[in-house]
C-alpha positions as a printed Julia matrix, in Angstrom:
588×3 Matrix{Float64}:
  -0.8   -17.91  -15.05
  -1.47  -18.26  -18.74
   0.12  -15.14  -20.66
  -2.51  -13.42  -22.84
  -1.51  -13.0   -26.5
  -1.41   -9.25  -26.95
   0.81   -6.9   -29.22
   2.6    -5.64  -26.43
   4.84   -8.84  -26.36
   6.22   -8.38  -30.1
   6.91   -4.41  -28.95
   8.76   -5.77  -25.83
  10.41   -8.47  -27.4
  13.95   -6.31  -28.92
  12.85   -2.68  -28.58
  15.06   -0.12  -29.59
  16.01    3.36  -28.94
  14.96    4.45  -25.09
  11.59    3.67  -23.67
   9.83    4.27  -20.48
   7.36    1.8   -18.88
   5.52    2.78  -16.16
   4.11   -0.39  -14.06
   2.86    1.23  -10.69
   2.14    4.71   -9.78
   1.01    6.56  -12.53
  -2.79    6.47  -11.44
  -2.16    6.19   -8.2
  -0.45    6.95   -4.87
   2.09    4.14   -4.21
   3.63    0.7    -5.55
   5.89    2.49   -7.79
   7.56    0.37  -10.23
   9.11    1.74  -13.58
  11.23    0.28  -16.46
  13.53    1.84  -18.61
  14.92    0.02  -21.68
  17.95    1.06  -23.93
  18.27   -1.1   -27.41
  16.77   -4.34  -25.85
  18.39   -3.82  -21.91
  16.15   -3.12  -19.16
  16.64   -1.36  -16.19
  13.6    -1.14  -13.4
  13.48    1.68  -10.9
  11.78    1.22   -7.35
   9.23   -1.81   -6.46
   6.58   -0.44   -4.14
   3.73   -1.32   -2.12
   0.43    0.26   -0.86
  -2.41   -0.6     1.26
  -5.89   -1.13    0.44
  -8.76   -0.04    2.07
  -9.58   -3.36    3.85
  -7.08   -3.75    6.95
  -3.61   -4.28    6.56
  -3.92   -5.84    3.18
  -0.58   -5.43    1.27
  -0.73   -4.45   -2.4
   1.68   -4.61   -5.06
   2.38   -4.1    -8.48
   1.25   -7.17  -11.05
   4.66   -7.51  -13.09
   4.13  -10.65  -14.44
   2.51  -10.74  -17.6
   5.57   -7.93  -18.09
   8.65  -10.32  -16.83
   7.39  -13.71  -18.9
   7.49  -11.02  -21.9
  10.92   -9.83  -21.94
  14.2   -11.95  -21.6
  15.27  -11.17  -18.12
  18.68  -12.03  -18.75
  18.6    -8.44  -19.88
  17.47   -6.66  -16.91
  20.64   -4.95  -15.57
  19.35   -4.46  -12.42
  16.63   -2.48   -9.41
  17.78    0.65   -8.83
  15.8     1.88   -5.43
  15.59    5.5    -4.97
  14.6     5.73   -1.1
  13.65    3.32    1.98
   9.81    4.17    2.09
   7.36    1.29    1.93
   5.81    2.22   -1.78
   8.93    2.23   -3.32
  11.08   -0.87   -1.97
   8.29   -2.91   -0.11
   7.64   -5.13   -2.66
  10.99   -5.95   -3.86
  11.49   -8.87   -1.27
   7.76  -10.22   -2.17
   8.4   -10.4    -5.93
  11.86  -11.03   -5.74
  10.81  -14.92   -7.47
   9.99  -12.61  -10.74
  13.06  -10.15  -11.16
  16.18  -11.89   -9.47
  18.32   -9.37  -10.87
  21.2    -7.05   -8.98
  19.84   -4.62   -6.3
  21.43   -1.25   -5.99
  20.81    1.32   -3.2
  22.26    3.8    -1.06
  23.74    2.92    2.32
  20.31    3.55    4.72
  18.47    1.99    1.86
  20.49   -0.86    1.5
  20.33   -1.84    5.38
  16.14   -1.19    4.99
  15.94   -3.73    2.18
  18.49   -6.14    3.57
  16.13   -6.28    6.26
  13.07   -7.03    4.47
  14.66   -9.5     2.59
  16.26  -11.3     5.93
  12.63  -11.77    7.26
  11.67  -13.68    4.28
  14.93  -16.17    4.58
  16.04  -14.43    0.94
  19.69  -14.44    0.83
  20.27  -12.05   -1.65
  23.56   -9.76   -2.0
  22.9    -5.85   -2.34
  24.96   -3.68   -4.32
  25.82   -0.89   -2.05
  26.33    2.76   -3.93
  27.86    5.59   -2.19
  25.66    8.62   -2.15
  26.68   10.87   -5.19
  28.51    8.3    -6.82
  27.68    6.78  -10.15
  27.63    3.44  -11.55
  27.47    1.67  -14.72
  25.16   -1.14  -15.57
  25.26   -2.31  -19.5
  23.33    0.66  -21.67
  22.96    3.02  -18.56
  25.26    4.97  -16.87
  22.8     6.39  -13.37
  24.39    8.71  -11.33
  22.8     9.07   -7.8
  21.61   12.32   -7.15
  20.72   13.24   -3.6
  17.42   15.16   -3.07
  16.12   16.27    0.3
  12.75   14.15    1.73
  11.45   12.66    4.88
  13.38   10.21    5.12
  17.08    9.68    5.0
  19.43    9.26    1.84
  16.45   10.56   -0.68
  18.01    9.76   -4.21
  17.13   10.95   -7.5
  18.92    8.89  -10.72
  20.43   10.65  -13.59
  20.1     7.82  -16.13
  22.06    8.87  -19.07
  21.93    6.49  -22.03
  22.99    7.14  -25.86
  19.45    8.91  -27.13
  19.53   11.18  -23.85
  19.63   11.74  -20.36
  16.55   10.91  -18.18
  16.55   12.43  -14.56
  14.21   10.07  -12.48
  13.03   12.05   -8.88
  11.97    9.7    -6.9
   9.98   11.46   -4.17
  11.8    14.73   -3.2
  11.02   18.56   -2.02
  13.44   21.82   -1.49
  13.81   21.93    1.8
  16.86   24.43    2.9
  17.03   22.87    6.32
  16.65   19.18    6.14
  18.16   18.69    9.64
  19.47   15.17    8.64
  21.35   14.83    5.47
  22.58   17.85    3.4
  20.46   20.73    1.3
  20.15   20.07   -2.11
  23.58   21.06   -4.18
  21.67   23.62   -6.32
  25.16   24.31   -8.47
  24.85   20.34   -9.14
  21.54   20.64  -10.38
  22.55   23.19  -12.55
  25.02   21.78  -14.06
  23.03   18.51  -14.62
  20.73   20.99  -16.62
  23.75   22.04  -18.57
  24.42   18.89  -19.37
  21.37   18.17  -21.34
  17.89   16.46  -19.65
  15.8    14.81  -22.29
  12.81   13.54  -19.69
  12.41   14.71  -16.27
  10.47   11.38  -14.77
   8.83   13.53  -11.54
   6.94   13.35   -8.14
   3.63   14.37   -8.5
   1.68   14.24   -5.32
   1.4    17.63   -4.36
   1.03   19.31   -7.63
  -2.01   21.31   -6.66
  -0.47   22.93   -3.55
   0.96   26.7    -4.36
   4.16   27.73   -2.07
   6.82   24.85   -0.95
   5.98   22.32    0.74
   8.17   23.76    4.3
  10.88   23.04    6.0
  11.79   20.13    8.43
  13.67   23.19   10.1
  10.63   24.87   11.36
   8.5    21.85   12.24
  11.54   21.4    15.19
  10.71   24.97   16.48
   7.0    24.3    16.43
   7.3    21.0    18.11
   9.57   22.47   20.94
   7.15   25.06   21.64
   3.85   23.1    22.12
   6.31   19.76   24.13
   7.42   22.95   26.51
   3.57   23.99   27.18
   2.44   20.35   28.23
   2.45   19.32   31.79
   1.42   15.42   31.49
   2.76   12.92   29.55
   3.7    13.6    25.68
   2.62   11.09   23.12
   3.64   11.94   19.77
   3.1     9.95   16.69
   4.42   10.2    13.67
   5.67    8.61   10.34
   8.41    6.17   11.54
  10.33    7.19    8.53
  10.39   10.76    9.58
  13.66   10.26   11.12
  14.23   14.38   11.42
  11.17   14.28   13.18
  11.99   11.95   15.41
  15.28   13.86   16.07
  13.21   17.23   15.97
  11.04   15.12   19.29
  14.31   13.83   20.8
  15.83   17.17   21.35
  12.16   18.52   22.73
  11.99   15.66   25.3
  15.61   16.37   26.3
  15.3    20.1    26.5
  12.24   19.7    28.94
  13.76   17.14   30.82
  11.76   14.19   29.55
  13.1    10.58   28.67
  11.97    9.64   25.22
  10.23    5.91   24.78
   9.86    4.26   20.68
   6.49    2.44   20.94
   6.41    0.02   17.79
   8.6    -2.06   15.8
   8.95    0.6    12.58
   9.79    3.11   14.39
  12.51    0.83   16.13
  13.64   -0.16   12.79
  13.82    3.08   11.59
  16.28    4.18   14.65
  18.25    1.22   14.56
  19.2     1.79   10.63
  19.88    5.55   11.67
  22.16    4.22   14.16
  23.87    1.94   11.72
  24.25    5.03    9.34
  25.6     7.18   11.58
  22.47    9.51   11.24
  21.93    8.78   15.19
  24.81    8.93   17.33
  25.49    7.68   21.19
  23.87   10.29   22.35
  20.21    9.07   21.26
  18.91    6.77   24.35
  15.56    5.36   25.14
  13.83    3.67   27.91
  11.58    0.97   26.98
   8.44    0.93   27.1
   7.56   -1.13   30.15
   9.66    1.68   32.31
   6.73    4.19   31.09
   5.62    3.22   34.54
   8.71    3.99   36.85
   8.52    7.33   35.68
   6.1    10.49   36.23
   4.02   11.56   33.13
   5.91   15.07   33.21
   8.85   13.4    32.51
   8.72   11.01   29.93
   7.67   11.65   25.85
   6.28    8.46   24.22
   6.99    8.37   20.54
   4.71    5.96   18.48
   3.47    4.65   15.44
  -0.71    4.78   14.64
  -0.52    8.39   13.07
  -2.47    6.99    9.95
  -4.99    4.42   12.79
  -3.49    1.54   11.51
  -5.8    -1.26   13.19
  -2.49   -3.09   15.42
  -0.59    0.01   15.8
   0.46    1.35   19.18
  -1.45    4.56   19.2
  -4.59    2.61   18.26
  -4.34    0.37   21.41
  -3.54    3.24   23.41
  -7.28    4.84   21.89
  -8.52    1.15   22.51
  -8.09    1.38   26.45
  -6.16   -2.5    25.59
  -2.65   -1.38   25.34
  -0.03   -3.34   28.36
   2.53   -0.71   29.18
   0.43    2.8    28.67
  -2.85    4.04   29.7
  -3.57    7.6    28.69
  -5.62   10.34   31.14
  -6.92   13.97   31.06
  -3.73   15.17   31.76
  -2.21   13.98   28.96
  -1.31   15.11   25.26
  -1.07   13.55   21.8
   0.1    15.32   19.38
  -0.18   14.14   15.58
   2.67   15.26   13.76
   1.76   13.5    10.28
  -0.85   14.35    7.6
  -3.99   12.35    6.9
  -3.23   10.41    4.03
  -6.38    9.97    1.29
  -8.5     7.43    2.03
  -7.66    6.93    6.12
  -9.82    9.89    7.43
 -12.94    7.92    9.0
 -10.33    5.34   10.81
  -8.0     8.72   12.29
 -11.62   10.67   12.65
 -12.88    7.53   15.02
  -9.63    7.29   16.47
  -8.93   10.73   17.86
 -12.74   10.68   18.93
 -11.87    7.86   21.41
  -9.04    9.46   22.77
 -11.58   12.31   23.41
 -13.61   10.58   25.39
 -10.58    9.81   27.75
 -10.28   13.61   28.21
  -6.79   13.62   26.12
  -5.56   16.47   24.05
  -5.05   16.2    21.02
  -2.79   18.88   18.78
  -2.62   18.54   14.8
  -0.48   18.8    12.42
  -2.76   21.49   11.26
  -0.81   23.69   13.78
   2.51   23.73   11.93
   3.76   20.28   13.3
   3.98   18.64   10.02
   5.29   19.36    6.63
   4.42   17.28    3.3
   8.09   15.56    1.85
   6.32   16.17   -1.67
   7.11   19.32   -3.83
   4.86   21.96   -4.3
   4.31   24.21   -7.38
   6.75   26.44   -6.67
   9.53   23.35   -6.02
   8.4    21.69   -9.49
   8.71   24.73  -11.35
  12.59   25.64   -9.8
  12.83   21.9   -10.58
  12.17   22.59  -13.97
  14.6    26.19  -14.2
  17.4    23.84  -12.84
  17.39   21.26  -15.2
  15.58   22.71  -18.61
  13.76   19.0   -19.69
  12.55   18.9   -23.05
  10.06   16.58  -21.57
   7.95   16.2   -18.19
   7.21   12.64  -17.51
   4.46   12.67  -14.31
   4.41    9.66  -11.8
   3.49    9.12   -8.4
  -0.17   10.67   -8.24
  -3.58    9.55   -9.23
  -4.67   10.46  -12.42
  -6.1    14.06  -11.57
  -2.48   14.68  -10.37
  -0.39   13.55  -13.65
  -3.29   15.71  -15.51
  -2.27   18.81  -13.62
   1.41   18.13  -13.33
   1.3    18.26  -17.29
  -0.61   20.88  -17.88
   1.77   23.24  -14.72
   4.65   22.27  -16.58
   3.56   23.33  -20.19
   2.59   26.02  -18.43
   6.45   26.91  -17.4
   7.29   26.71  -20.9
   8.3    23.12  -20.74
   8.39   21.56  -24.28
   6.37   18.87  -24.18
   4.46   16.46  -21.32
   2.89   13.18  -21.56
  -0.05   11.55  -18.59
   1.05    8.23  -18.69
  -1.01    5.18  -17.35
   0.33    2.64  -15.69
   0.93   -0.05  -18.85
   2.1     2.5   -21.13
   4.85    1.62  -23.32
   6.5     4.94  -24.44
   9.2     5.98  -27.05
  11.31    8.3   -25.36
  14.02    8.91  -27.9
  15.37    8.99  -31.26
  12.52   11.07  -32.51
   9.25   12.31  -31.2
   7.54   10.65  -28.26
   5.12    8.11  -28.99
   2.74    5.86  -27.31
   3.65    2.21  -28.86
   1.45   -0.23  -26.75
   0.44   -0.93  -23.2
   1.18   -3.89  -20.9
  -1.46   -5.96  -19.53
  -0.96   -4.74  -15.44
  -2.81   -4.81  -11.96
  -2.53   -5.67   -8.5
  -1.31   -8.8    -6.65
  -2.11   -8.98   -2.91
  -0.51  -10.68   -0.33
  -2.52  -13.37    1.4
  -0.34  -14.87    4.19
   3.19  -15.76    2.33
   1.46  -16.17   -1.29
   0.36  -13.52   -4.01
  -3.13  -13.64   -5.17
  -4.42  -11.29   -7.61
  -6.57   -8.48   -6.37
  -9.5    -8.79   -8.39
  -9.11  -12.76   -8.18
 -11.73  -14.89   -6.74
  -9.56  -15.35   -3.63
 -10.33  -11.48   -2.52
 -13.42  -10.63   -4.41
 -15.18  -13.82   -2.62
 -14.2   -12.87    0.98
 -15.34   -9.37   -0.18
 -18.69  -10.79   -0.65
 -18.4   -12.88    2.72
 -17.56   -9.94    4.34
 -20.25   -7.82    3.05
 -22.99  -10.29    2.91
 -22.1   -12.73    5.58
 -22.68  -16.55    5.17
 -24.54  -19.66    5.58
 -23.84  -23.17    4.93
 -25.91  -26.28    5.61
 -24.66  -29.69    5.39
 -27.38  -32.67    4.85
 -26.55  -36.02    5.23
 -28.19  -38.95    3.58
 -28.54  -42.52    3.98
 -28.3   -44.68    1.31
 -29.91  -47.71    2.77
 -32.86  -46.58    2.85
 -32.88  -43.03    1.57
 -33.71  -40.84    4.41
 -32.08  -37.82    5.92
 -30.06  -38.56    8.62
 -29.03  -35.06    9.62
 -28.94  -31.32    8.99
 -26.52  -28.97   10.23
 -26.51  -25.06   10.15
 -23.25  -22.56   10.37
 -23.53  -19.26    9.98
 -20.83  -16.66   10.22
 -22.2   -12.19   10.58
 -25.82  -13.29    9.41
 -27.91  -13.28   13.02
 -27.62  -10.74   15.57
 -29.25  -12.35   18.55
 -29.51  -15.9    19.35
 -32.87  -16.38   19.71
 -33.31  -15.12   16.02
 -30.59  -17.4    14.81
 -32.54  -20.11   16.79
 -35.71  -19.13   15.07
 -33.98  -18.85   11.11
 -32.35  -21.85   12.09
 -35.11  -24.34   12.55
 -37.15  -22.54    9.48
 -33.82  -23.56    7.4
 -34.12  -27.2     8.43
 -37.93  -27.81    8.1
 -37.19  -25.72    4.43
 -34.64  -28.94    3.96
 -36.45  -31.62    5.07
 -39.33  -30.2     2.97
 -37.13  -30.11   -0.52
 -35.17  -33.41   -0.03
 -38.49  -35.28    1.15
 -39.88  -34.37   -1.84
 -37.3   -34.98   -4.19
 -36.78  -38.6    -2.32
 -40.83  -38.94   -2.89
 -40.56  -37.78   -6.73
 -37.21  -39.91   -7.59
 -35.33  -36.72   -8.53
 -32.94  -37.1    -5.84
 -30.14  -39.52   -7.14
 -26.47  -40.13   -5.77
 -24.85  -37.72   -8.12
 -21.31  -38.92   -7.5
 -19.62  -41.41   -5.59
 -20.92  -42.59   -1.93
 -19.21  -40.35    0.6
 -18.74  -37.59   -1.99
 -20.43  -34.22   -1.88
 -22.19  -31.69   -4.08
 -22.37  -27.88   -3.91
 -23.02  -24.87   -5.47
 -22.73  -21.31   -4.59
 -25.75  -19.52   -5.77
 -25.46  -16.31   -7.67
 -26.82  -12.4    -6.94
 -29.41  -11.25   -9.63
 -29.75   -6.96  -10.41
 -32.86   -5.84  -10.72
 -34.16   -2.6   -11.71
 -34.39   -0.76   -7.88
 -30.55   -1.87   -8.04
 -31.99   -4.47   -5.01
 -30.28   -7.79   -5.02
 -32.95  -10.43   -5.38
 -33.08  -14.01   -5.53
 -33.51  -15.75   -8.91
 -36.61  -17.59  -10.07
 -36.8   -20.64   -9.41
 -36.69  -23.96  -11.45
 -38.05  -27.51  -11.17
 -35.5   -28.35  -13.4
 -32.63  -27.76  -10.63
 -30.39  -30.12   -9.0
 -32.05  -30.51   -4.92
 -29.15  -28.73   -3.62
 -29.54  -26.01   -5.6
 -33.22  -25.52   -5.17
 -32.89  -25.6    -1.28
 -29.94  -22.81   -1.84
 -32.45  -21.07   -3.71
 -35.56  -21.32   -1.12
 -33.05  -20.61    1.67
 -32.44  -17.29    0.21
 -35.8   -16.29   -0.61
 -36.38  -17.15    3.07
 -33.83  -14.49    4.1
 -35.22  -12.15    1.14
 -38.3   -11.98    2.35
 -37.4   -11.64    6.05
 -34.97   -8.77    5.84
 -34.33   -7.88    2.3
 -31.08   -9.69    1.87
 -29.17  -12.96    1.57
 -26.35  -14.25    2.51
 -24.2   -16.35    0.75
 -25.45  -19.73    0.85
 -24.01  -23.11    0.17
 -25.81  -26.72    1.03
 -23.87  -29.54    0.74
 -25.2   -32.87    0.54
 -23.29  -36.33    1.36
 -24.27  -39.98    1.33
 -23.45  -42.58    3.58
């Protein structure tokens, strides 16, 4: 990658005072990643992934025009608040860039040291004790523990020499967390007391009034409707949720049901509760091909798929192609999850085919889920407890830092900014102020390499995807300068084979037709070396009716190109559309 000259590098280059620099998540749900710098040290907080909307496409945070602008031999470290996926997914995948010291808590830790096992990275974690503090060259972070949905939820009290920055991470107020303890409100207090300058918060649920519920009830409600069923209980879940999983395990064992973990997050998720001491002994489960052995009325099945996820358990369950479980009429799944943005034609479909196999189907809708994000009411005790002079906004989409900022001038907070992700911001001495932004986006993972989102890599099997596409490879003698051969392949362009047949044969008079007539008129001349090939993909035109049509045409045009061209008027005047077409020719 060739580093763009921009004014941002000169700004990043010895910076002084404190500054914030928000890479990922401001903008957007997911792949959180935030600096912090004090007089020329840097400090990052959390390294997240997301998902796109194609399937199971991993998405990440583009830090490198960032790390080839700052000497790295000044990042102090990765602090990582919590073990969900959009906070330390990515570390592990960009670990090449950063190779500074990790630091987490204890369930944290073991969730990361996994990650990083699977990808052969040897790297040593810096374990913290919860409520402990630490200090790494300008910053002195004490870890502050929140309540969530998942264990060991940690905010960071990052105090430096120009003022004390209190970092959430994603929390709520939840009085009865079931795992972990409620949050020490005297603590917060006195963390107030001692003097916030920026309060760096969770945004995602800024437009909901009330709090956000309790963990506590959502055990109640889910004993109540497991108590009711008289088949088999599927529930599904996030596999994160670990008080939800221990809110399902107490159900089952209460109505006499053995419990079953269907999918390798969830089993993950245990097996790092276990090693925490979150899960005792007590906590057994039958696997999943003993489903069978036992009567529906007496076994729960707890799996992953809440969110449809195209290979997930639940999904193959809906599918009718799972091995070890086949769902009936007498059956129950209950969701005990919310929809997350963006997922609600895949769960829509999903629950529709588990209609059709007569199961029922309870929502979340009926008090079996609670959001781990803070409402309105949480945000503005947040702010009561610890008096910020200013509200920083992350983790939301930009409607969501908009509203945070405005709710928290609205509480008599002193001053909020929206950042973007990029933003370079003066924190402290002085006034806030906007100094630059950094050049940022999204890298994707394509097998075990990053490729950049908007790269050709993704944005050209976009267009395959969409448009479907056609290749034909001529071959031509150079003896006596006939064609010796064409050859069609086509990938999601015909429907039946008799109309591929048809297209087909049209495609290879078309060819003989163009290279005959370039052979007859001398245009057709060995371009490059004998054996070598030539190609060209041929570009989409606009026109006015925003229809995609193909370009004029020119005499002027190498052959290949002008059979690429007739080839797609051939489609455009079939059906409306082309495909993406390539000809190759090759002389032998």
């Amino acid at each position: 990658m060739v580093t763009p000259s921009y004014p941002f590098k000169k700004i990043l280059e010895n910076p002084q005072g404190l500054s914030f620099v928000p890479l990922g998540g401001s903008g957007e749900i997911g792949m959180n990643a935030n600096f912090y710098c004090c007089d020329g040290q840097w400090l990052m907080v959390d390294n997240g992934i997301t998902f796109s909307r194609s399937p199971d496409m991993v998405l990440m945070t583009d830090i490198r025009h960032f790390v080839e602008s700052v000497d790295l031999s000044k990042l102090q470290g990765l602090f990582v608040t919590h073990a969900h996926e959009d906070h330390v997914g990515a570390v592990a995948y960009l670990w090449g860039y950063l190779k500074c010291p990790l630091y987490a808590t204890p369930f944290t830790s073991y969730i990361l040291g996994e990650k990083l096992k699977e990808l052969n990275l040897k790297v040593q974690i810096n374990e913290i004790p919860l409520l402990s503090r630490t200090q790494v060259g300008n910053f002195n972070i004490e870890f502050v523990s929140l309540t969530h949905s998942i264990p060991e939820p940690n905010a960071l009290m990052i105090r430096t020499p120009y003022g004390n920055v209190f970092h959430t991470g994603d929390w709520k107020i939840d009085p009865k967390p079931l795992i972990g303890k409620a949050i020490d409100t005297q603590r917060m207090i006195e963390l107030g007391q001692e003097g916030v300058l920026a309060l760096v918060c969770d945004s995602t649920n800024v437009f909901e009034e009330g709090v956000s519920g309790s963990e506590g009830d959502v055990e109640n409600a889910i004993y109540d409707v497991v108590a009711s069923c008289k088949g088999r209980v599927v529930i599904s879940c996030f596999s994160s949720n670990l008080a939800r999983i221990h809110s399902c395990y107490k159900a089952a064992v209460a109505t006499h049901r053995k419990v079953c973990l269907v999918g390798r997050s969830l089993q993950r998720m245990v097996d790092a509760a276990r090693h925490c001491r979150y899960f005792d002994d007590s906590f057994q489960f039958i696997a999943v091909e003993e489903v069978k052995n036992h009567t529906p009325a007496s076994v729960m099945i707890l799996t992953t798929g809440s969110q449809a996820e195209p290979r997930a358990a639940l999904t193959r369950m809906s599918n009718k192609d799972h091995p070890f479980v086949t769902l009936g009429e007498h059956d129950t799944v209950i969701f005990s999850s919310r929809v997350i943005p963006g997922n609600q034609e895949a769960i829509a479909a999903l629950q529709n085919r588990l209609t059709l196999q007569n199961v029922k189907m309870i929502t979340y809708k009926e008090g079996l889920h609670v959001s781990g994000h803070p409402c309105r009411d949480e945000l503005a005790q947040m702010y009561e407890w610890l008096k910020p002079q200013i509200v920083v906004p992350v983790h939301g989409e930009a409607i969501h830092l908009k509203e945070h900022a405005a709710f928290a001038l609205s509480q008599r907070v002193p001053s909020a900014i929206v950042p973007k992700n990029g933003n370079i911001y003066h924190l402290s001495p002085g006034p806030v102020r906007l100094l630059g932004d950094v050049p940022t986006g999204r890298l994707a993972l394509d097998g075990r390499r990053l490729v950049e989102y908007t790269g050709p890599v993704v944005t050209q099997r976009k267009e395959l995807l969409d448009r479907g596409s056609l290749f034909v490879f001529v071959v031509l003698s150079s003896a006596n300068r006939k064609i010796l051969s064409r050859t069609v392949m086509s990938h999601g362009v015909f429907e039946y084979e008799e109309e591929r047949d048809a297209v087909e044969s049209q495609i290879k008079n078309l060819i003989t037709e163009v290279y005959t007539e370039a052979i007859n008129q001398g245009d057709l001349k060995k371009r490059t070396k004998k054996g070598a090939k030539e190609s060209l993909s041929i570009p989409v035109t606009q026109t006015e009716g925003g229809i995609i049509a193909p370009p004029a045409s020119k005499s002027s045009a190498p052959t290949h190109i002008t059979a690429a061209r007739r080839i797609r008027n051939l489609f455009y005047k079939k059906w409306g559309v082309q495909p993406v077409v390539r000809v190759h020719s090759v002389w032998v």
